[in-house]
N, C-alpha and C positions, 0 to 999 in steps of 0.2 A: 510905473513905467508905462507909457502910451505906443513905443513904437521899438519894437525888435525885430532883426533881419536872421533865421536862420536853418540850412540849408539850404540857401538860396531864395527863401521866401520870405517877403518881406509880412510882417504882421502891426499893425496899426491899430489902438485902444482908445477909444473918445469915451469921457463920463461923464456925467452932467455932476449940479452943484451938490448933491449929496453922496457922490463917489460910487455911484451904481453906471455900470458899462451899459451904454446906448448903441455903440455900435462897434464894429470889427469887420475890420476888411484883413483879409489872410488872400495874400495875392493881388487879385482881379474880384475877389469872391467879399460881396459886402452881406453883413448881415445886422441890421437894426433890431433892437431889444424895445417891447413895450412895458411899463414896470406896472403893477397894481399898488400906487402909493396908500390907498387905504388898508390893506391888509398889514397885519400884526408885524410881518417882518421884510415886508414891501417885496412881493415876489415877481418872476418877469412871467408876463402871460401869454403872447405874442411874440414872435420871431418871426422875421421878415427880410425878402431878401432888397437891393440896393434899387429893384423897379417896383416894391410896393406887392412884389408877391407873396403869398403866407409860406412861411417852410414849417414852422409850429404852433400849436397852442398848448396852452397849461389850464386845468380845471384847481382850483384849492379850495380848499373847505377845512373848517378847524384851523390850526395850527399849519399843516402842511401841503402837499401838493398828492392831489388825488388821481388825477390822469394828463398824460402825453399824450396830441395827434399828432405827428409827422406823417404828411402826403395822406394814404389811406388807413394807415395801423395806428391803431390807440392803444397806449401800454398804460395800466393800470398799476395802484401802488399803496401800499399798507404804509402803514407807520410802527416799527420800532419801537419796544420799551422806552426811547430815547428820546424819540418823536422824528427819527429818519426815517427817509422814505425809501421802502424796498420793493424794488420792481415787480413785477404778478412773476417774470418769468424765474425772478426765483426762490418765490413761494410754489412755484409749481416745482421747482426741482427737490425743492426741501420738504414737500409733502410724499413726492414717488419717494426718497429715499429713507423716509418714516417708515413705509409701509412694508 
């Protein structure tokens, strides 16, 4: 599906030839996807909004993805027995209620 209307808001999905999302417009609000084709499971590492401004970046290493910057906060991220990624915030919560 590229294009669904709902709540009154219109949502629109462009993917390029390998079936990975490059962009999404939700409204008026565009946001373009940059992909890392070389890595193991081709991950998006840039987010960007419709004037070419940053709204994220993604670090990876290994297998998964090791930190989020959005604007000024960088959220940090473990990997799972599984190889998911679990946010710092809660590893922090699962460490206070260890203790």
């Amino acid at each position: 599906m590229t294009n669904v209307t709902a709540t009154g808001v219109n949502a629109t999905y462009v993917y390029n030839a390998d079936g990975k999302r490059v962009k999404q417009t939700l409204g008026s609000t565009v946001t373009n996807y940059l992909w890392d084709e070389t890595s193991a499971y081709g991950h998006v590492v840039h987010e960007y909004n419709g004037t070419g401004g940053a709204l994220a970046s993604y670090v990876l290493g290994g297998t998964g993805l090791i930190s989020q910057t959005r604007g000024t906060a960088t959220n940090y991220f473990l990997q799972d027995g599984r190889g998911r990624a679990i946010p710092s915030i809660l590893i922090c919560l699962m460490q206070s209620e260890s203790l």
